[in-house]
N, C-alpha and C positions, 0 to 999 in steps of 0.2 A: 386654628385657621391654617389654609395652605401655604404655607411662605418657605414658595419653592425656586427655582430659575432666577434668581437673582431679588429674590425677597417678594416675588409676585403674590400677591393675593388672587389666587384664581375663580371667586366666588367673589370677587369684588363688583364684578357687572359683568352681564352677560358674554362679554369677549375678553374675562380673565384680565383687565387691567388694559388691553390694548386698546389702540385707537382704531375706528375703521377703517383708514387707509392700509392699515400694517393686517388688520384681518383679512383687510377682502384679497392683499395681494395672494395669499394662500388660498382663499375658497375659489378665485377665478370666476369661473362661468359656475359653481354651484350655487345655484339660487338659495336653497333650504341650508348652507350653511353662511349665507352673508350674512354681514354685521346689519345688514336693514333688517332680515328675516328672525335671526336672533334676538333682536330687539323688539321686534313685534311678541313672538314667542314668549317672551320674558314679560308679557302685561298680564299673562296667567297667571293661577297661584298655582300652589301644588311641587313645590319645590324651591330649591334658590338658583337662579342659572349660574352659570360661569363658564369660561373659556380656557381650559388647559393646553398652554402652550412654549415651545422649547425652542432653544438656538442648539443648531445643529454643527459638526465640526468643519462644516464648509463654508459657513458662513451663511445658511438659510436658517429655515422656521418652518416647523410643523405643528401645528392644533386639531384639538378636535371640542366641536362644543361639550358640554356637562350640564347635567344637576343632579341638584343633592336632593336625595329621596329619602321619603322615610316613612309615617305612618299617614300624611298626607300628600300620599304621590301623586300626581297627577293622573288619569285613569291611563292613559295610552304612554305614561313610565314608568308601569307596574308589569315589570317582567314576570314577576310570579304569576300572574292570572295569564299573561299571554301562553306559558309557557302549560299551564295548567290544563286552561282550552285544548292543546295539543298531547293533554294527557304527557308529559312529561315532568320529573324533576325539576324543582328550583332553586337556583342561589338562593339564599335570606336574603330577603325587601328591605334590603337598608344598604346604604353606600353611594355608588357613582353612578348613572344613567348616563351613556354614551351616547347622546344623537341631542333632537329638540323634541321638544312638544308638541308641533304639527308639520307637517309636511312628509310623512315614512319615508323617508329617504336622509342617510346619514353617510360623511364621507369622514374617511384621513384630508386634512388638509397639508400640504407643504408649498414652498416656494420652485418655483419653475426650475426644473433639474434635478431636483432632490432625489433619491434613490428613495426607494418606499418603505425597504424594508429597513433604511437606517431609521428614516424616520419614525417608523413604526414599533420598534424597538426601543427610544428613547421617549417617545407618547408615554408604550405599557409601563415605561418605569414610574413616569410624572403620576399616572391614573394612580397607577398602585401605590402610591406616596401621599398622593392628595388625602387631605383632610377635610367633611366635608365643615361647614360654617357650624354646624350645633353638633354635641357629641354623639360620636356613632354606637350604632347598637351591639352588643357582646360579637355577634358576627356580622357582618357585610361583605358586598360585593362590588363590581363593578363590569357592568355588563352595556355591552353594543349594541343597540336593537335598528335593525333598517340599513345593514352595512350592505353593501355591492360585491362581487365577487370579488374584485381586484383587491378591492381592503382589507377581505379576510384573509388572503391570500398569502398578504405582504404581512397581517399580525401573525399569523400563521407560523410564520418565517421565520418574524421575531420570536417568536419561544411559547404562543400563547397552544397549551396543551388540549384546551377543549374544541370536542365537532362542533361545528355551528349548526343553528337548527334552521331548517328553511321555511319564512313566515310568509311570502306573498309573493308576486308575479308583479311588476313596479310595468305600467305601460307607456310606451312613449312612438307617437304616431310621428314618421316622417312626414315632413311635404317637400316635393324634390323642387327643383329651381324651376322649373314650369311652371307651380301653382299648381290651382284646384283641377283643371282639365288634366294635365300629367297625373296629379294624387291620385283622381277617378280611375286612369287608365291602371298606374300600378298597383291596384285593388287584386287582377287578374281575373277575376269570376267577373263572368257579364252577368249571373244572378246578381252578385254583389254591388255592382256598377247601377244596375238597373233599381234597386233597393235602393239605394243614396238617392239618384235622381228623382224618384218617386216620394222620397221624404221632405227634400228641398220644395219639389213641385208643391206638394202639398202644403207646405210654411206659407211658401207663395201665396198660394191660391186664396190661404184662409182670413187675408185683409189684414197681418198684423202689422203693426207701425214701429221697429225694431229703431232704437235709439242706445248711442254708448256715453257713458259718461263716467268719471270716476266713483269713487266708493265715497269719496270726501262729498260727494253729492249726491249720492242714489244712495246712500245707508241703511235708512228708514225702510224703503222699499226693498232690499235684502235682506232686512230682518226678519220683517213680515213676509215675507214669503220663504224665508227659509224656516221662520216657524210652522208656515202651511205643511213644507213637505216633510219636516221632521216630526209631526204629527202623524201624516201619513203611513207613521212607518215607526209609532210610538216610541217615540225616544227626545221630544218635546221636552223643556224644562222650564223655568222659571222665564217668560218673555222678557223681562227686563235686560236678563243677563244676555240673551242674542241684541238688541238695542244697543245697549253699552258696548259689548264686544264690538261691533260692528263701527262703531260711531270712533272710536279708539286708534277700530284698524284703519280707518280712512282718515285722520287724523295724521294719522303718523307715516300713510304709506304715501300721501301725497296723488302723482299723475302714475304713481307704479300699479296700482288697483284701479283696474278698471272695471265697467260691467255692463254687460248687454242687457238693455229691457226691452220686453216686448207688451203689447197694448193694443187694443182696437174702442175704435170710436169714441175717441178722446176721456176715454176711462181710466182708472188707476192701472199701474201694468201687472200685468197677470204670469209674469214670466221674469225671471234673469239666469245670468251667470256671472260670478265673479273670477276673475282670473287676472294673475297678475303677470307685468309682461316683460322679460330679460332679455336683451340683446335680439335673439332671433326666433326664440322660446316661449310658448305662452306656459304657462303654469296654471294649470283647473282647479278652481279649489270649491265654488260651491255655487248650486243652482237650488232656485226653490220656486214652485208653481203654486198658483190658487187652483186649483183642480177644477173646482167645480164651473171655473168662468172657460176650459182651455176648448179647445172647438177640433180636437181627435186629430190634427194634423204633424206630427214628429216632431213637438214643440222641445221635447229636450236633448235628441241627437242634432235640430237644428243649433239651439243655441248653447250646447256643450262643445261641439264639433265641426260642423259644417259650416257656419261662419264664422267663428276664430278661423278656421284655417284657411279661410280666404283675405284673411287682416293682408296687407300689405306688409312684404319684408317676412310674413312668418315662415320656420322651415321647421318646428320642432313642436308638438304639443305633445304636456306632458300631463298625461291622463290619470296618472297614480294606481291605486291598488284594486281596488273592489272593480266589480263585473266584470271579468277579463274576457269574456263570450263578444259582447257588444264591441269592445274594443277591439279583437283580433278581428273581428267582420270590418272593421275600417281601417286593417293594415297595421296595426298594431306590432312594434316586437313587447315579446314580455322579456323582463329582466329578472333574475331573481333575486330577492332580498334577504339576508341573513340577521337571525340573533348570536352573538356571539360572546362567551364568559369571558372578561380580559382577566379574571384572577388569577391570582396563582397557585392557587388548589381550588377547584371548582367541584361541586357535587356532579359535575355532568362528563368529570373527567373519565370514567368507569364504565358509561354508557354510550361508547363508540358504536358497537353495532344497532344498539335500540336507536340512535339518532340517525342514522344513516338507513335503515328500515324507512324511520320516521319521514326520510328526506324525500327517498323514490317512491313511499305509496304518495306524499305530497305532489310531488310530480305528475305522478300516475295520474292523479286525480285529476289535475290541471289538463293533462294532454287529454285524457278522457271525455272530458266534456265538449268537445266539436274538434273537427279536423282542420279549424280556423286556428283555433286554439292552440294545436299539436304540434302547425306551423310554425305558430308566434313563438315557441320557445327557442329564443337563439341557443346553440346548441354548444358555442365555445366559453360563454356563460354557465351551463347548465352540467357541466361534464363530471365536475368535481364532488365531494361529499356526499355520495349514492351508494 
């Protein structure tokens, strides 16, 4: 067992023995590492969560979430096959997973002030010390997957030798304190402006009866329809396990989950989105349609997009990884997200050049695909590991 930092068992519960208030003071505004999010995270199997965390010599705290992986990884914390896809080298599948289970976005957490690279320096010591809850295998790892530039930056710093690989483009759509009329305009393309209007128009036109309500009461109806679209696009499993999942999540997330349905003619609803909602932030996490009922009006740019971001109070939607096309057409920046080795001999220490090839044709590729696209890559982000 880990009994490290003053006898902590860091696989004790998902925030390493701490209480939420002492977690979230470190995560702040990051959603995907609060002790709400980590604790949903943790109703999965596919690992044991825990929370590795350190007192630093000023008197703060730095964390980063974990789990222990192994021959039952969970699918999205098996760096080997991510790394695989990408036609690259991998650490051995067994050791420490750096981030969560859902949400691709993973951060260094510290207390307000901290310097990063101290605390990032005394993390890779804890990481590398930990042990996980059942015996590790002859080799292991402990690898970062969905870190931010700034975070590699600062492990970097601290001593950690291997390129990080670049896994995704992370979307996060401004809304400026105007609202939806300003969002429109700072689109810039009147094709672009004129495409929105015409999709809203059309929502409009088509008589649907859009209604919100939490998860803890619309569950049912996102299951089912999120089995519709995951059908659609074969990768459907056992229905049960979306029910339960669902019923769980709303359960536990309370009025934080919420979700748009839409409906015509007093029939089941044929549409949602679930998204949950932090401070000034929505957070997209899933939408699912009965296809066959939907009436060809932008059923799901309207209720991914275009009404979250007219929620009252919102300034930030945060769109995540996959179709970055769609997203930069609605103002989108992209972010870039890294996998990173925290070891301290890593197989990928050797293949600087091959990962850095690996990182600008990834780019290449991203910018290539529209001049929306090309845009959205902020550029002070994007500059390093090429």
């Amino acid at each position: 067992m880990a009994q490290l930092d003053g006898g902590t068992d860091y696989f004790s519960d998902p925030l390493g023995g701490l209480d939420d208030q002492q977690w979230d003071e470190m995560a702040g505004n990051r959603f995907y590492s609060s002790a709400f999010w980590l604790r949903l995270c943790a109703l999965e199997g596919g690992g044991t969560s825990g929370g590795v965390h350190v007192s630093l010599p000023d008197g703060g705290r730095a964390a980063v979430p974990v789990i222990a992986v192994g021959e039952d990884a969970h699918p999205n914390c098996r760096w080997g096959t991510i790394l695989a896809a990408h036609g690259l080298p991998s650490p051995p599948q067994h050791g420490i997973y750096v981030g969560q289970r859902r949400g691709y976005l993973a951060n260094l957490l510290t207390s307000p002030g901290v310097d990063p690279v101290t605390a990032a320096g005394r993390i890779l010591e804890e990481v590398r010390s930990a042990r996980p809850p059942v015996p590790p295998a002859a080799a292991s790892a402990q690898v970062a997957v969905h870190l931010t530039t700034p975070d590699v930056l600062a492990f970097r710093e601290a001593g950690v030798k291997a390129e990080p690989v670049l896994l995704a483009a992370d979307a996060w759509i401004g809304i400026p304190s105007g609202g939806w009329e300003e969002w429109l305009e700072s689109l810039g393309s009147r094709h672009r402006i004129r495409r929105v209007r015409s999709e809203v128009r059309k929502f409009e036109q088509a008589g649907y009866q859009v209604e919100r309500r939490t998860l803890a009461e619309a569950w049912a109806d996102v299951a089912r329809l999120a089995i519709h679209t995951e059908r659609r696009y074969g990768r459907a499993g056992d229905p049960s396990i979306y029910y339960d999942g669902f019923r769980k999540q709303g359960e536990l997330a309370g009025p934080r989950a919420e979700v748009l349905l839409c409906a015509y003619d007093d029939g089941p609803p044929v549409g949602c989105c679930l998204y949950y909602r932090d401070g000034d932030t929505i957070y997209l996490r899933a939408v699912g349609f009965d296809y066959e009922r939907l009436r060809g009006a932008a059923e799901y740019f309207n209720l991914a997009y275009h009404l979250p971001a007219r929620l009252p109070g919102v300034r930030w939607l945060h769109a995540g990884i996959a179709t970055p096309d769609g997203k930069a057409l609605r103002g989108a920046e992209l972010r870039p997200l890294w996998l990173l080795d925290l070891s301290a001999t890593s197989v990928l220490d050797d293949h600087r050049d091959e990962l850095r090839a690996h990182n600008s044709a990834q780019r290449a590729e991203l910018a290539g695909r529209s001049p929306a696209v090309a845009a959205a890559l902020r550029t002070d982000l994007w500059e390093t590991f090429f």
